[in-house]
BALO-838375 format. One line per 10 residues: for each residue z, x, y negated of C-alpha. Coordinates in nm, 4 decimals, always signed. Layout:
% residues N
Z:X:Y; ...
% end
This chain:
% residues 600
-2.1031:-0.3368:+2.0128; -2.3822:-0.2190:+1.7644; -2.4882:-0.4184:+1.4827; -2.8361:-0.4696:+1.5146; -3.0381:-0.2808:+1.1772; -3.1989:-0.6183:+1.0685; -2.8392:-0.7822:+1.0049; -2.6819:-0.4914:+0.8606; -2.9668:-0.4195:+0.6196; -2.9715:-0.8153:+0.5313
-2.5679:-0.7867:+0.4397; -2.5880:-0.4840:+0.2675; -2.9098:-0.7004:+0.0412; -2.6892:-0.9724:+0.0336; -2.3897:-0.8111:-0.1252; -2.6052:-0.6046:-0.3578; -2.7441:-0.8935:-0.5040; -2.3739:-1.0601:-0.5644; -2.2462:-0.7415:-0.7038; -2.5334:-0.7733:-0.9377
-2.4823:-1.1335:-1.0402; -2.1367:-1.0681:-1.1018; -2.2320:-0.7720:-1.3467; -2.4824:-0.9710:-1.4993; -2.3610:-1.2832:-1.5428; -1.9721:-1.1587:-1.6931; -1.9937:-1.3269:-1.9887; -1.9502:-1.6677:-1.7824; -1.7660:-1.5567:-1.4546; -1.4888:-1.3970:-1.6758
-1.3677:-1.6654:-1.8024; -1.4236:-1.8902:-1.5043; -1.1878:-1.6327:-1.3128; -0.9553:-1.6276:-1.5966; -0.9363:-2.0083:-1.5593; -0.8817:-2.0250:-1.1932; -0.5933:-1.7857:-1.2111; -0.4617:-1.9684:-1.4682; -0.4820:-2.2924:-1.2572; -0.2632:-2.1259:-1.0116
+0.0051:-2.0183:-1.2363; +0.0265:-2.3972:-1.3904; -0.0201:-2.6043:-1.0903; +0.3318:-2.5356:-1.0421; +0.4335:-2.6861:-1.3716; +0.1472:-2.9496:-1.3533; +0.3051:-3.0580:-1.0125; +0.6777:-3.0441:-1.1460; +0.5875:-3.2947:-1.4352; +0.4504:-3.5548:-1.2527
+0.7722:-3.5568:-1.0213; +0.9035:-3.6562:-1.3216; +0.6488:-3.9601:-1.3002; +0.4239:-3.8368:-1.5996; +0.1111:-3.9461:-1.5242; -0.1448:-3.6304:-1.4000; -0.3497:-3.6173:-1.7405; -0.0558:-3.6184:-1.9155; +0.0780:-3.3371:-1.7338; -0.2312:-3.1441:-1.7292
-0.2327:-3.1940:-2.1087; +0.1209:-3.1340:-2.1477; +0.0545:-2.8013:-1.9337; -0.2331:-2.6453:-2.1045; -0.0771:-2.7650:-2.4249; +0.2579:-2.5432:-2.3757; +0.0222:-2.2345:-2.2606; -0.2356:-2.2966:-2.5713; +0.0939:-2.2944:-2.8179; +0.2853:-2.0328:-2.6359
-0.0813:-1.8113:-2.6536; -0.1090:-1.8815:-3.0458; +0.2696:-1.7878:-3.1090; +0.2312:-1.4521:-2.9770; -0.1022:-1.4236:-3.1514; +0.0555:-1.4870:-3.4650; +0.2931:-1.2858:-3.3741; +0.0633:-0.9736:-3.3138; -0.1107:-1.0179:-3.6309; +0.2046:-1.0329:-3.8485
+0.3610:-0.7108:-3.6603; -0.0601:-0.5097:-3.6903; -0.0509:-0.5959:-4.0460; +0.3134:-0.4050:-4.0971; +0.2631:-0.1525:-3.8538; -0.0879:-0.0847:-4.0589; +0.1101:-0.0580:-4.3894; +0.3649:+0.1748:-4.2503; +0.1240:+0.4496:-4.1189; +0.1037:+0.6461:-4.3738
+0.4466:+0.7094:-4.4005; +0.4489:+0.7637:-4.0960; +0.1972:+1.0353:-4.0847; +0.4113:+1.2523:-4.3611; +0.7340:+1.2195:-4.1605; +0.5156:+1.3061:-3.7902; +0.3178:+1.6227:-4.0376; +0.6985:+1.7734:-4.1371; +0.7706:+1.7294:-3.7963; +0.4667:+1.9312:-3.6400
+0.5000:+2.1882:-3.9258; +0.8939:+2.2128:-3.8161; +0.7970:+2.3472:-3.4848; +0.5449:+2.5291:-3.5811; +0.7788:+2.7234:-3.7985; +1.0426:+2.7296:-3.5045; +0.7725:+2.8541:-3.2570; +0.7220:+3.1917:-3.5132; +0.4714:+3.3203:-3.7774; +0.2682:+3.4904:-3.4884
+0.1606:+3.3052:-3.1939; -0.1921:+3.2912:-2.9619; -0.2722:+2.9699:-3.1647; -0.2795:+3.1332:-3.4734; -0.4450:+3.4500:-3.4142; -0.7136:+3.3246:-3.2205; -0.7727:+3.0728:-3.5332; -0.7549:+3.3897:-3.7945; -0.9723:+3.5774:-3.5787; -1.2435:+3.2925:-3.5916
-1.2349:+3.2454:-3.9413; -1.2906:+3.6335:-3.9859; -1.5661:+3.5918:-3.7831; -1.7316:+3.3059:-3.9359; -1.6892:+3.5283:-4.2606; -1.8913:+3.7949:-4.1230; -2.1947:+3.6082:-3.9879; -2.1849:+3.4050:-4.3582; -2.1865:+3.7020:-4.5659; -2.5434:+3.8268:-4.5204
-2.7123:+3.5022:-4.5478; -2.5102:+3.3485:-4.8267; -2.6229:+3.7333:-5.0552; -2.9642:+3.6636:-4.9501; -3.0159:+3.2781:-5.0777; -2.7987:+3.4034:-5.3898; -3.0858:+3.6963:-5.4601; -3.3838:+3.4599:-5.3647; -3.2866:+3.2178:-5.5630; -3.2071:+3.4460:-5.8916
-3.5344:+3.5619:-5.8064; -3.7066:+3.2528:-5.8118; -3.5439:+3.1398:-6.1027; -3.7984:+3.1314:-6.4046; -3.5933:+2.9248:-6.6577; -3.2915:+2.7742:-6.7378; -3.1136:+2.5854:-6.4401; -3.1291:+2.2111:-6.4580; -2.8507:+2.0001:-6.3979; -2.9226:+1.7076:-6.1508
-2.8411:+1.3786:-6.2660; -2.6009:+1.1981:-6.0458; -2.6817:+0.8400:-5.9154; -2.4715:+0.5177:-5.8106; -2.5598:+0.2717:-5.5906; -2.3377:-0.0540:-5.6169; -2.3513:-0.3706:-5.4044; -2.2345:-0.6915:-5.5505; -1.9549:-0.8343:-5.4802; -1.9851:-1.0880:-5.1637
-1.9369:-1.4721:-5.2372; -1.6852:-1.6607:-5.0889; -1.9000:-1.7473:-4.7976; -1.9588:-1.4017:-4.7170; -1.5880:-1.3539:-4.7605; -1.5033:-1.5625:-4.5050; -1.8264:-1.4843:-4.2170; -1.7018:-1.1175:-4.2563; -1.3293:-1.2217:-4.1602; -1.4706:-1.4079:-3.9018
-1.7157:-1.2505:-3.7419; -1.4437:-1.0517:-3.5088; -1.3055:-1.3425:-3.4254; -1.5782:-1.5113:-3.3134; -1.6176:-1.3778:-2.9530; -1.2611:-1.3877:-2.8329; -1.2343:-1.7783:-2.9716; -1.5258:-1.7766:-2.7632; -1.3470:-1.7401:-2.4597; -1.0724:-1.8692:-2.5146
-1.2217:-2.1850:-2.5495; -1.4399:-2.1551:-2.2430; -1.1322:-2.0879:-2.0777; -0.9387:-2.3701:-2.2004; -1.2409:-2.6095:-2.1009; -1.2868:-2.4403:-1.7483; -0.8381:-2.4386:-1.6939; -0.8389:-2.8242:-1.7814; -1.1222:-2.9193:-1.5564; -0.9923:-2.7687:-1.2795
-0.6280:-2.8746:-1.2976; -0.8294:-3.2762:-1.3570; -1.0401:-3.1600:-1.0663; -0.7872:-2.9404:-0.7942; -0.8223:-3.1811:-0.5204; -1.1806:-3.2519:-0.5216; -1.2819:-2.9031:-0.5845; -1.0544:-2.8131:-0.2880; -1.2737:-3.0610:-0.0900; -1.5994:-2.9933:-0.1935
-1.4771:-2.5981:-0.1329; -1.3964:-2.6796:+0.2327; -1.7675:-2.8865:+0.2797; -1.8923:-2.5693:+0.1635; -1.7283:-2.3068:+0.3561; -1.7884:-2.5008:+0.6966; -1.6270:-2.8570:+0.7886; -1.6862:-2.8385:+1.0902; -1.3905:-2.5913:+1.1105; -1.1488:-2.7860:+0.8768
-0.7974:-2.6220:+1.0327; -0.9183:-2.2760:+0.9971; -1.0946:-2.3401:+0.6102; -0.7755:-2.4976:+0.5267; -0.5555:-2.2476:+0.6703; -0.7711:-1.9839:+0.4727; -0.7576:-2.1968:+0.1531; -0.3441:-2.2484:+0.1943; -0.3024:-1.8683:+0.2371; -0.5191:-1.7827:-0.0581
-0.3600:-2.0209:-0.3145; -0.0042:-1.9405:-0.1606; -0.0592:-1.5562:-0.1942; -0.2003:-1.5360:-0.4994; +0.0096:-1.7962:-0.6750; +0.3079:-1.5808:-0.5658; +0.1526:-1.3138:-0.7078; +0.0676:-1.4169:-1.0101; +0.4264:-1.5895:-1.1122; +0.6140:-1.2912:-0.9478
+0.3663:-1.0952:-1.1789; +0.4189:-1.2548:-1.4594; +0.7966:-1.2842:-1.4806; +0.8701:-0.9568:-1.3747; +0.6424:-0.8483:-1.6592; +0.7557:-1.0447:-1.9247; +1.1177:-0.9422:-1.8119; +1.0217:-0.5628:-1.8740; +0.9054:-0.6137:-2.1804; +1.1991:-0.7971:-2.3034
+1.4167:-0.5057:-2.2075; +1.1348:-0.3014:-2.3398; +1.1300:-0.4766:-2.6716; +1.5465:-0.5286:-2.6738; +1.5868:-0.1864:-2.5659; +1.3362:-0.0597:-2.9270; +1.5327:-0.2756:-3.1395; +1.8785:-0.1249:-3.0269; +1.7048:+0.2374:-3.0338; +1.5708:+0.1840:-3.4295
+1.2039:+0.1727:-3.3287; +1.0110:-0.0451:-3.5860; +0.7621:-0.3363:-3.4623; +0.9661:-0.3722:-3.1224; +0.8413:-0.7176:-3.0881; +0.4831:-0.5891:-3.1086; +0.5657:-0.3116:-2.8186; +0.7149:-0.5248:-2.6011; +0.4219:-0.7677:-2.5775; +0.2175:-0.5020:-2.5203
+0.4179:-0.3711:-2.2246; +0.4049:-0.6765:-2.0919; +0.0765:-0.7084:-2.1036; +0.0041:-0.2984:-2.0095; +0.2201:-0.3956:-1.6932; -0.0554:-0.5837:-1.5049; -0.2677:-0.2573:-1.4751; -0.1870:-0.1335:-1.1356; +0.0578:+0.1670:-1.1349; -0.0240:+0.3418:-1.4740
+0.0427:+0.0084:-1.7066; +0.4054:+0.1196:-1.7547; +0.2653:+0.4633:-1.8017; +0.0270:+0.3441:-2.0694; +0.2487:+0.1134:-2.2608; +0.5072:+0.4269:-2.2836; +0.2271:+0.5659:-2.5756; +0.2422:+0.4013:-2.8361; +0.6347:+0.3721:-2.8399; +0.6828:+0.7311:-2.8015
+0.4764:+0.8089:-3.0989; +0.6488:+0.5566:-3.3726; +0.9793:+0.6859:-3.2094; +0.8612:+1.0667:-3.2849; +0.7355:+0.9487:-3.6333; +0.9603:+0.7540:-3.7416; +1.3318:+0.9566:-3.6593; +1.4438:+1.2327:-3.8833; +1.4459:+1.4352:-3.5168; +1.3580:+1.3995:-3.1883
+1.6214:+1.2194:-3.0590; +1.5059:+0.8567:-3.0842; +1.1917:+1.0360:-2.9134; +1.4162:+1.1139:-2.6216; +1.5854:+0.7857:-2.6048; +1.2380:+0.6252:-2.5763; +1.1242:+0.8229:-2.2849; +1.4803:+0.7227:-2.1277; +1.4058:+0.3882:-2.2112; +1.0865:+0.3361:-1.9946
+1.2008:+0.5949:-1.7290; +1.5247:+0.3544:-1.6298; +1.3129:+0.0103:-1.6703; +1.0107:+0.0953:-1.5243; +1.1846:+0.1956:-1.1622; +1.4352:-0.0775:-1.2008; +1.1854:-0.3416:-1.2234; +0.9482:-0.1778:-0.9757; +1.1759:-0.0218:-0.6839; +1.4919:-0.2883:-0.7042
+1.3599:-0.5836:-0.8200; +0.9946:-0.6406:-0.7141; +1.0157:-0.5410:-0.3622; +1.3686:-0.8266:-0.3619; +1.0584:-1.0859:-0.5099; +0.7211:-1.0396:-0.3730; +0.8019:-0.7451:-0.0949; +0.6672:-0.4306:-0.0869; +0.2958:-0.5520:-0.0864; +0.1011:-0.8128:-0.1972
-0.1447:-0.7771:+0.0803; -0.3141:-0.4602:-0.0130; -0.2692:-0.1052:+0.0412; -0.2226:+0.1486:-0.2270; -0.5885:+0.2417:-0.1813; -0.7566:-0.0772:-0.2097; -0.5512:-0.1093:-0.4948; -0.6997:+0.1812:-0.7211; -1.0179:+0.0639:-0.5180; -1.0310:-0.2491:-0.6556
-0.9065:-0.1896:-0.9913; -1.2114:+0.0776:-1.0370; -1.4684:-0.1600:-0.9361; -1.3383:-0.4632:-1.1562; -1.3199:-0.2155:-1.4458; -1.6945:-0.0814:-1.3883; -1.8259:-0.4388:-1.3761; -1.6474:-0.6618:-1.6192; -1.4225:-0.4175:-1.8164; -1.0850:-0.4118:-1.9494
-1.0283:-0.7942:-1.8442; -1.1506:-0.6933:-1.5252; -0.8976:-0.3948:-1.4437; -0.6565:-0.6792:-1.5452; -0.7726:-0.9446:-1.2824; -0.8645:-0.6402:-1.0366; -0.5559:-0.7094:-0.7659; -0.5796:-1.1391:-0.7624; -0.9438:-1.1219:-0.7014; -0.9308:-0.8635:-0.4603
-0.6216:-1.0228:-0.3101; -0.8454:-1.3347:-0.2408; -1.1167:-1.1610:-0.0979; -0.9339:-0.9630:+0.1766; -0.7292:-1.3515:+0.2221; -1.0414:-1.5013:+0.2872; -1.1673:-1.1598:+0.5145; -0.9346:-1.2719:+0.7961; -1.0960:-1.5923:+0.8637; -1.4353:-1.5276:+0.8402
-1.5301:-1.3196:+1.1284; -1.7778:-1.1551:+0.9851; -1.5984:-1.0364:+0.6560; -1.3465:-0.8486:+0.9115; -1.4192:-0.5335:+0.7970; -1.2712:-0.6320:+0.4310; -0.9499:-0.6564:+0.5944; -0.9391:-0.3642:+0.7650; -1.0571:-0.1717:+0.4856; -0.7999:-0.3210:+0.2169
-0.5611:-0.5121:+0.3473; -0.2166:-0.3440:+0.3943; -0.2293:-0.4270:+0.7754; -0.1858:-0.1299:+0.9344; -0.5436:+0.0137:+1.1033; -0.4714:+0.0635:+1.4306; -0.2076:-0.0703:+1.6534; +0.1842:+0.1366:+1.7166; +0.0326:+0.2216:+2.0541; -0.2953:+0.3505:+1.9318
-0.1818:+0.5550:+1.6462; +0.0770:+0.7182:+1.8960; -0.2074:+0.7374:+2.1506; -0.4560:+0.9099:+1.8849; -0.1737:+1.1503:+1.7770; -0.1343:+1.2916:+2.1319; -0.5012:+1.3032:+2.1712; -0.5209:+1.5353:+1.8460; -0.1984:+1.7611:+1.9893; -0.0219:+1.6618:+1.6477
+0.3229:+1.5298:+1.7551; +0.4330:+1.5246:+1.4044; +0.3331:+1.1489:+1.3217; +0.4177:+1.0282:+1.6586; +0.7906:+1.1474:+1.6393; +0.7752:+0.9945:+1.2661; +0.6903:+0.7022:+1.4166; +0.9196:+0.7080:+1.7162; +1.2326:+0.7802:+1.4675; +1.0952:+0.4695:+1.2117
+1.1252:+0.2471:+1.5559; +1.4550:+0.3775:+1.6989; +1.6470:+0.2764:+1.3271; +1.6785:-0.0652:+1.4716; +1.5706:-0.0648:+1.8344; +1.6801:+0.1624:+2.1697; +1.5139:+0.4272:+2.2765; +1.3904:+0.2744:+2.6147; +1.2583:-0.0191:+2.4367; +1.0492:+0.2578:+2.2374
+0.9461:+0.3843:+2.5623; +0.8023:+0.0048:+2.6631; +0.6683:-0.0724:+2.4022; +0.4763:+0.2183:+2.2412; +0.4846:+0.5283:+2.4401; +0.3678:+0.3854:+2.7636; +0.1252:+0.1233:+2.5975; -0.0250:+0.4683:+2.4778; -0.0312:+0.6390:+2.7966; -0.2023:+0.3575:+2.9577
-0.5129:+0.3661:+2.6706; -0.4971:+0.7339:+2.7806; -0.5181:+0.6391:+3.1858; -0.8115:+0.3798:+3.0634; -0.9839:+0.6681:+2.9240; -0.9263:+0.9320:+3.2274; -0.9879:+0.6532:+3.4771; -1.3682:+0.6774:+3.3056; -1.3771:+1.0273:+3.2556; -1.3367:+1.1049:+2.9352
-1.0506:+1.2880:+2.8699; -1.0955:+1.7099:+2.9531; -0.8161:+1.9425:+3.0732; -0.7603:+2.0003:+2.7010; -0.6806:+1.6414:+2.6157; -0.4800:+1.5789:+2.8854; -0.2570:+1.8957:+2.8191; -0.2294:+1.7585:+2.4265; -0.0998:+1.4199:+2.5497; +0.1427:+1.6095:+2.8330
+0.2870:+1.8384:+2.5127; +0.3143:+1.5631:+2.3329; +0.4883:+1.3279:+2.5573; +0.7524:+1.6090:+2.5939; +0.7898:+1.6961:+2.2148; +0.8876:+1.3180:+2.2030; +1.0798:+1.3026:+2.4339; +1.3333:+1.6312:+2.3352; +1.3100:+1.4943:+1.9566; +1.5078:+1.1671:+2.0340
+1.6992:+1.3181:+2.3162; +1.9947:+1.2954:+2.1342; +1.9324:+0.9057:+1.9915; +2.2154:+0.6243:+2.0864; +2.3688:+0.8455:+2.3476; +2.7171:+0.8491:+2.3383; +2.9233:+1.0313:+2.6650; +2.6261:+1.0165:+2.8811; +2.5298:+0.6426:+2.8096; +2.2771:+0.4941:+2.5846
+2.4013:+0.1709:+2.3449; +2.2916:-0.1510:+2.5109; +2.1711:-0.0161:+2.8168; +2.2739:-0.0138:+3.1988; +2.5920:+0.1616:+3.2716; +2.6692:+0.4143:+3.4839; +2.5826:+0.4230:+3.8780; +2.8817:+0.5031:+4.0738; +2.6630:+0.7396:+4.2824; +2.7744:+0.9926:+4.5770
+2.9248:+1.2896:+4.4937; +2.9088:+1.6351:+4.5480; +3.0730:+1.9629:+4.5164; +2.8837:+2.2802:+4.3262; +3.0689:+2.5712:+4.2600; +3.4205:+2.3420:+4.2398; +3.2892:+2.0976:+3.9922; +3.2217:+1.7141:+4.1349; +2.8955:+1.5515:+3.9803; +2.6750:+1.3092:+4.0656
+2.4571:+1.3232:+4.3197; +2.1606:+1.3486:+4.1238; +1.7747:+1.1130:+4.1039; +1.4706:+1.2739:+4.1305; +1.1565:+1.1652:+3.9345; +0.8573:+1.2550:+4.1393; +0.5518:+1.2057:+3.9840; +0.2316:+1.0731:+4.1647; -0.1506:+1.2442:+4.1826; -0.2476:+1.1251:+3.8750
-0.3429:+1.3242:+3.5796; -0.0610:+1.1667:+3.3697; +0.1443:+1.0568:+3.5870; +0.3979:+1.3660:+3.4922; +0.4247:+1.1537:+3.1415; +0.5818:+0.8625:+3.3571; +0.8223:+1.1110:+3.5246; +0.9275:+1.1848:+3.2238; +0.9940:+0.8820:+3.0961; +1.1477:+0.7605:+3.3586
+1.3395:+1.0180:+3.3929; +1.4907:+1.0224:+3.0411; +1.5600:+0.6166:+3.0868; +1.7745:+0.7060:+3.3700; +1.9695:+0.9719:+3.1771; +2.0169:+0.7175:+2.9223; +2.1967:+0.4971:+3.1611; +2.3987:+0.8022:+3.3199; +2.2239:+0.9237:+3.5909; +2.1858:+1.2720:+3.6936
+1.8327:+1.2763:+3.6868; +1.5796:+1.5535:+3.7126; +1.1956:+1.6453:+3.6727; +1.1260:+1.9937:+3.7430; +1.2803:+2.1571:+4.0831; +1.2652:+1.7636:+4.2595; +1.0862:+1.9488:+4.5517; +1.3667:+2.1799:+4.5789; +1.6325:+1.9742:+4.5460; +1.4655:+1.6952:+4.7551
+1.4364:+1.9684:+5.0539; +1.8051:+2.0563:+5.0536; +1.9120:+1.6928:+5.0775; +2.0515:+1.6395:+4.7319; +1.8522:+1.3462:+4.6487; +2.0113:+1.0248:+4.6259; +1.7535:+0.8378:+4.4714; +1.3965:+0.9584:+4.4539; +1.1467:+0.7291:+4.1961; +0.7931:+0.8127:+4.2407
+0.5816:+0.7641:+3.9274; +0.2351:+0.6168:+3.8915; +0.0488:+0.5569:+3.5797; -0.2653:+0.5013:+3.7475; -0.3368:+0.2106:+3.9583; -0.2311:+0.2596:+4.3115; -0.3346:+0.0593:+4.5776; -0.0583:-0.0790:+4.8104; -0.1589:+0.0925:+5.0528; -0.1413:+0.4138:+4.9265
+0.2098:+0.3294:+4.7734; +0.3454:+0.2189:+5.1251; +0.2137:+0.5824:+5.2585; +0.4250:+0.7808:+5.0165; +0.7605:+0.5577:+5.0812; +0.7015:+0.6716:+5.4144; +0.6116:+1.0399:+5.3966; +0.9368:+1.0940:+5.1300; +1.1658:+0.8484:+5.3726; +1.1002:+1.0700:+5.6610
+1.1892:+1.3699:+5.4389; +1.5284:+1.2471:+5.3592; +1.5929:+0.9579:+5.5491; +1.9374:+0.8595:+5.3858; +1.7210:+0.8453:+5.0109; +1.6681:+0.5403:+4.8485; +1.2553:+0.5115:+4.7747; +1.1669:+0.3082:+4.4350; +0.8268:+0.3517:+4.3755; +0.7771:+0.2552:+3.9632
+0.3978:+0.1175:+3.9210; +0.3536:+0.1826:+3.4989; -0.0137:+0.1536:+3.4773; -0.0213:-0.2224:+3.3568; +0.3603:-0.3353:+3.3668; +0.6792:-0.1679:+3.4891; +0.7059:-0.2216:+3.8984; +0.9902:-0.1139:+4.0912; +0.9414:-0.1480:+4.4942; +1.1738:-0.0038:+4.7908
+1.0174:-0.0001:+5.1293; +1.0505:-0.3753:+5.3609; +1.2773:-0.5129:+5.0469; +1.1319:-0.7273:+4.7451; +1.2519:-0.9269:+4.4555; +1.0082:-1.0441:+4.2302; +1.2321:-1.1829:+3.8915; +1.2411:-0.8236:+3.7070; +0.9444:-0.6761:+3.4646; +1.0570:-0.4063:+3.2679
+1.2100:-0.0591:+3.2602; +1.5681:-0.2220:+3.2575; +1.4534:-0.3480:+3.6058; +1.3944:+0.0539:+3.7172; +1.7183:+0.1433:+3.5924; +1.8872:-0.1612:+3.7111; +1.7608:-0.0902:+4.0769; +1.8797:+0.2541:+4.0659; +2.2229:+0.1444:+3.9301; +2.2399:-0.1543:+4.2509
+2.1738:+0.1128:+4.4944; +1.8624:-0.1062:+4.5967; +1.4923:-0.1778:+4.4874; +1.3574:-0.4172:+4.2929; +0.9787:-0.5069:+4.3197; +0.8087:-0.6797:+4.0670; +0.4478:-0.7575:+3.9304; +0.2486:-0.8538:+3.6979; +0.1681:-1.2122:+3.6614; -0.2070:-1.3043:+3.6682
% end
C-alpha cells in the first residue's frame, strides 16, 4: 500500500519540529527525563513503604530523602578523593616520566622516533640560519647609539573580597545545583502525582481505546523499570568489585574509580571500556613497574565479561528490547541533542519509544527499525535466502531450530511455509527459471546438511517407526520394498518430493526421488506419494490416482496436497482427523491413506 506524499511529507514536518523542540528546549526536558526515570526506579521503594502503612507523602519523602542523602554522600565523596588525587599528580608525573624514559632506554639509542626528530631539528636549523644573520646585520646597521634597555612593567589585580571569594567558588556550582534541584522538584511531583498523571496520560493518548493505552502504558513502565533497577545494580555491583578489586591491587583513590565505573557502565558497550582509563594510568604511575599495570587490565578484563555474559543475560535476558543497532543508534542521537546526560539516558528513552511503537499503528515502523524483533518472519528469511541462491543462512537457521526440535517439525514449520510464499509468487508470475532453480538448489543443500540430524539406525527420535513393508531380494540382500516420491507439474513441486521424501527416510522407509519412473515401471513400488505444492483441483488429483493405479495396480496411491496444509488422500478411502506431515508418514506406515483438509 503506498503512503500517499501529503501524509508522509506532514510526518516527516511533524517529527522535524519535535526533534527540534527537544534540542532546543534541553535545558528543561533533561531534567524532566531525568525525573521520570527516576520515578521508575523509586516507585518500587515508594510502593514497599506504604505496605508498611506509611502514609504516601511520607514515603515519597522518605524516598527522595534516601536518594538526595545517598547523592550528597558520594558527592562528598568525589570531592574529598579529586582533591587527593589533585595533590598526588605531580608525583605521579615523575614516577610515569622515569617510566617512559626506562623504555625509551630499553627500546635503544637509535630508533625511527628519534632520527626523524634529529633530522627536523637540523632542518629547522637550516631554514633559521639565514634569516636570524640577516636581522642580526640590519639591526647593527641600524643601530646609531647605545642600546636601551626596556623597562619592565607589572600589572597587579587586588586581591578579591570575601564576596568575590565565595561567587568565584560558586559559580561552577551553580548550574549542576541547578538541576539537581529541578530534578528533585519534577521526581517529587510525580511520585505525589503517578496516578493522575497516568490518567490524564491515557485521556491524552486516546480513551476511547483504554485496554490498548493501558496495555502500552503497563509494558512501558514494566520494561523500563526492569531496566533501569537491573541497570543499576548490576552497575553498582561492578564497580564494587572494580573499586575492591583497586584497593587489593595498591591503586590509590579506588573509591573514586569505582564510582566512576559505575557510572561509565551506563554508556552502551564502551562504558567498561572507558572507565578502564583512568585506572590503568594511576596503576602505570603509581607502581615501581608495570605489573600493577597488568593486574589492572586483568582486573576489568575478568569483571567486565562476568557481569555482562553470566550475569546480565541470568537478570534482564539478552535484550532489553532493542537490537545492537538501535542501540549505537540511539545513543548517537541522544548524545548529538542533549549531550553527555543524553548518551546516558540514550537506551530508557529509546526503549520507551519503540514500547509505545507497537501500539500505535502508525509508529510501526519504529519497531521494526529498533526493536530486537526479528524483521521478517523464520519462513520469510528462509524463503528470501533461497530466492538469493545463498543457502548459508538458511542451513544456519535450520541447525539453530533442530537444537531443540525434529527435523520434520523443521520441515512444517519453516521450510514448507517458505515454499508456499515461493508457490504464491510463481502462481502470479513472478519468479524466472533462475529463481526457481535458486530455491530447487537450495531446498537440496538443506536437505543433505541435516541429513544426518536425530537419525539413529534408520529412525528419526520421536518420529513414526518403521513400516513392516514387503520385501524383496537384490543381488541376495532382503530390503524393503521401497516408496516412491513422485512429484506433480508444478514448478516446485520437486521441493515437496523432497521433503517428503526425506520425512519418510526419517521414519525408515526406503524411499526414493530420482529413478521413481524406473523403479515404478518394474513393479518395485510399494507405496507411491505424489507431491503437490500448488493447488490442485480434485479433479485433477482423482485423475493421477487413477493413471499411477492402473500402472501398478497392487501400489498404494497417497496423494500429499502441501500448498496450504499437509493432505494425505488414497483413492475411494478418507479420514479426515490428521493435519500434518506425521499424518503422511503415519499413512504410509498403516499401509492405508489418510485424507485430510484444511479447515475453513
Amino acid at each position: 500500500m503506498l503512503v500517499p506524499a501529503g501524509s508522509a511529507f506532514s510526518d516527516f514536518l511533524i517529527g522535524a519540529i519535535i526533534v527540534a523542540a527537544l534540542y532546543f528546549a534541553r535545558e528543561i526536558l533533561v531534567p524532566i527525563a531525568l525525573a521520570i526515570l527516576l520515578s521508575f526506579v523509586l516507585s518500587p521503594l515508594v510502593r514497599a513503604l506504604q505496605r508498611l502503612n506509611l502514609p504516601r507523602s511520607i514515603a515519597v519523602l522518605g524516598a527522595v530523602s534516601l536518594a538526595v542523602a545517598i547523592t550528597f554522600s558520594l558527592a562528598a565523596m568525589v570531592i574529598v578523593e579529586v582533591n587527593q588525587l589533585a595533590n598526588d599528580l605531580p608525583r605521579y608525573q615523575s614516577t610515569l616520566s622515569e617510566k617512559i624514559h626506562g623504555l625509551r632506554d630499553r627500546a635503544g639509542s637509535v630508533s625511527v622516533l628519534k632520527n626523524a626528530s634529529s633530522l627536523l631539528k637540523d632542518l629547522n636549523k637550516e631554514l633559521r640560519s639565514p634569516g636570524s644573520n640577516d636581522d642580526q646585520t640590519g639591526k647593527s646597521s641600524l643601530s646609531d647609539g647605545p642600546a636601551k634597555n626596556p623597562i619592565p612593567v607589572e600589572i597587579h589585580q587586588p586581591d578579591p573580597g570575601a564576596s568575590e571569594a565565595l561567587i568565584a567558588v560558586l559559580r561552577p556550582l551553580a548550574a549542576p545545583f541547578t538541576t539537581a534541584g529541578i530534578v528533585v522538584i519534577f521526581l517529587l511531583f510525580f511520585l505525589f502525582q503517578r496516578e493522575d498523571l497516568r490518567d490524564r496520560f491515557i485521556r491524552l493518548l486516546g480513551s476511547e481505546d483504554l485496554e490498548r493505552t493501558t496495555t502500552a502504558l503497563d509494558d512501558a513502565g514494566q520494561r523500563l523499570g526492569k531496566l533501569l533497577l537491573t541497570q543499576l545494580v548490576l552497575n553498582a555491583t561492578f564497580g564494587v568489585l572494580i573499586g575492591v578489586g583497586l584497593v587489593v591491587i595498591g591503586v590509590p583513590n579506588s573509591p573514586l574509580l569505582g564510582l566512576l565505573a559505575t557510572i561509565l557502565r551506563f554508556i552502551p558497550y564502551i562504558g567498561a571500556i572507558l572507565a578502564a582509563g583512568l585506572p590503568i594510568f594511576l596503576a602505570a604511575a603509581v607502581g615501581s613497574d608495570w605489573t600493577m599495570t597488568l593486574w589492572t587490565i586483568a582486573l576489568f578484563a575478568v569483571v567486565e565479561p562476568l557481569i555482562g555474559q553470566a550475569v546480565e543475560p541470568l537478570l534482564c535476558g539478552r535484550s532489553a528490547g532493542l537490537s545492537p543497532v538501535a542501540v549505537v543508534v540511539a545513543a548517537s542521537f541522544w548524545t548529538w541533542l542533549w549531550g553527555p546526560l543524553g548518551l546516558l539516558l540514550s537506551t530508557p528513552l529509546t526503549l520507551c519509544l519503540v514500547v509505545f511503537a507497537r501500539h500505535v499503528d502508525r509508529l510501526q515502523f519504529i519497531d521494526v527499525l529498533l526493536g530486537d524483533q526479528p524483521a521478517l518472519t523464520p519462513q520469510q528469511t528462509a524463503y528470501q535466502r533461497m530466492l538469493a541462491g545463498d543457502p548459508i543462512e538458511a542451513i544456519e537457521q535450520a541447525r539453530s531450530f533442530l537444537k531443540g526440535r525434529t527435523a520434520v517439525a523443521y520441515y512444517e514449520e519453516i521450510l514448507l511455509g517458505a515454499l508456499r510464499l515461493a508457490e504464491a509468487d510463481a502462481a502470479q508470475g513472478r519468479l524466472d527459471d533462475a529463481r526457481v532453480k535458486n530455491i530447487h538448489e537450495t531446498v537440496s543443500e538443506i536437505i543433505e546438511d541435516i541429513g544426518s540430524h536425530e537419525i539413529t539406525d534408520g529412525k528419526a527420535v520421536g518420529e513414526a517407526p518403521a513400516k513392516e513393508g514387503k520385501i524383496v531380494s537384490i543381488d541376495g540382500r532382503k530390503l524393503i520394498k521401497p516408496v516412491f516420491c513422485i512429484p506433480g507439474l508444478g514448478r516446485l513441486d520437486g521441493c515437496a518430493a523432497l521433503i517428503v521424501a526425506d520425512a519418510l527416510k526419517r521414519a525408515g522407509f526406503n524411499a526414493h526421488v530420482s529413478g521413481a519412473a524406473i523403479g515404478i515401471d518394474v513393479g518395485n513400488a510399494e507405496t507411491i506419494c505424489i507431491c503437490f505444492l500448488e493447488q490442485v483441483s480434485d479433479a485433477r488429483a482423482s485423475f493421477t490416482v487413477r493413471k499411477f493405479s492402473r500402472r501398478v495396480p497392487s501400489a498404494e496411491i497417497i496423494v500429499c496436497r502441501l500448498g496450504s496444509t499437509f493432505e494425505a488422500e488414497k483413492e475411494q478411502q478418507s479420514d479426515d482427523g490428521q493435519r500434518s506431515l506425521a499424518a503422511v508418514v503415519a499413512a504410509v506406515a498403516k499401509g492405508s491413506s489418510v485424507k485430510t483438509r484444511r479447515e475453513q
